[in-house]
N, C-alpha and C positions, 0 to 999 in steps of 0.2 A: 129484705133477706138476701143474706148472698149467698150465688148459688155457683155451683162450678160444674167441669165439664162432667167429673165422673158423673154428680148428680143426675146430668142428660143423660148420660147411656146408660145409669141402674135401672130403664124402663124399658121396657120392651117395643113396647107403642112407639116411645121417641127415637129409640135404634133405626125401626121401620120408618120412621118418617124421614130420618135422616136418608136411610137409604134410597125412598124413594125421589128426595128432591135434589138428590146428589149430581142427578143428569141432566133434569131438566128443573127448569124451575116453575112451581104448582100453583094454583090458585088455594085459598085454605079448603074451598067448595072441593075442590079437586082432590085434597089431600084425604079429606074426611071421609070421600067415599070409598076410599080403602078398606074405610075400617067399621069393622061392629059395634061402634061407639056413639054417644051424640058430639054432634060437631060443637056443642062448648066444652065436650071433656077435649077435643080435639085441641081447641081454642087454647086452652090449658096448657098444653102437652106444649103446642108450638109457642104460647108467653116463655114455658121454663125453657126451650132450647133458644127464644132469643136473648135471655137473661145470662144465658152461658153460652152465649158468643157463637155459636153453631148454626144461627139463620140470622136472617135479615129477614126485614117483610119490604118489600118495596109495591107503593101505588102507581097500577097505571090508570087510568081512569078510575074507573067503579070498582075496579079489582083490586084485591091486594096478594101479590105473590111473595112464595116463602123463595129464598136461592139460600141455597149451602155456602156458610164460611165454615171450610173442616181444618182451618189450620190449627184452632182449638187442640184440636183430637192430639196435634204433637207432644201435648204433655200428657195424654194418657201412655202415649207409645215410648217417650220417654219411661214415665215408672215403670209401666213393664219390662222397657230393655237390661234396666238395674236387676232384676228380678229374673230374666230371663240369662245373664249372665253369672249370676249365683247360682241360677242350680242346674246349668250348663256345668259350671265349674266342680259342683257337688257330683253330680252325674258322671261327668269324667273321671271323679278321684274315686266312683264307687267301683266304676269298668275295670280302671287299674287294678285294687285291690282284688277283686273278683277273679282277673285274668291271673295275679298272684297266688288267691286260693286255689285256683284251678291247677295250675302250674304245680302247687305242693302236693295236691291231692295225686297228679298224671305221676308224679317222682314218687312218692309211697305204693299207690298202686304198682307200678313198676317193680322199686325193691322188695314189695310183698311176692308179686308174681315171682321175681328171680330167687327171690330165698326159696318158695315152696320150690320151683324146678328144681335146686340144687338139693334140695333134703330128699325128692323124690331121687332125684339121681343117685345119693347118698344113700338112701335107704335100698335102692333095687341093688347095689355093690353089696353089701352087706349080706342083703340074704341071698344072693346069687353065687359066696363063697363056697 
């Protein structure tokens, strides 16, 4: 099965783990006790993030540690960025507009307020003849 990087971050669990082995790097014992889980759902979680490219396991003796490869994650931040500059763009063309309706709405108010002063004005000449 092939699996890719979004795959690893639509879990919660393997978010966390990444974030935990991001600085240092964990034994899977070590990782596991993070979590409320059994260490072969763990076992699990750390196969699909090395299947998408986001750990390593490397042996030192008897051990076997997880270390972070996050270059992966570039093509998540790419898609977003595509996305993030769309409705960047949307978002600014709503401001515009907005600041436009605003604008028409300050100019109406206005000639409404100066029309009524001038009919008041109008109207007190009138019965004040």
């Amino acid at each position: 099965m092939r699996r890719d990087v979004f795959q690893a971050i639509a879990d919660p669990t393997r978010r966390e783990i990444i974030n935990l082995i991001t600085h240092n790097s964990l034994n899977i014992d070590s990782v596991a006790e993070n979590f409320d889980v059994s260490r072969p759902a763990i076992s699990k979680h750390i196969k699909i993030l090395q299947e998408c490219g986001l750990l390593v396991i490397k042996q030192y003796g008897r051990e076997r540690y997880c270390e972070a490869k996050l270059e992966k994650l570039n093509e998540v931040s790419d898609w977003v960025e595509q996305y993030r500059k769309f409705w960047t763009e949307k978002l600014d063309s709503l401001e515009e507009y907005l600041k436009i309706l605003q604008a028409k709405s300050t100019t109406e108010i206005t000639i409404e307020t100066s029309t009524k002063s001038k009919s008041k004005k109008n109207g007190k000449r009138k019965s004040g003849k």
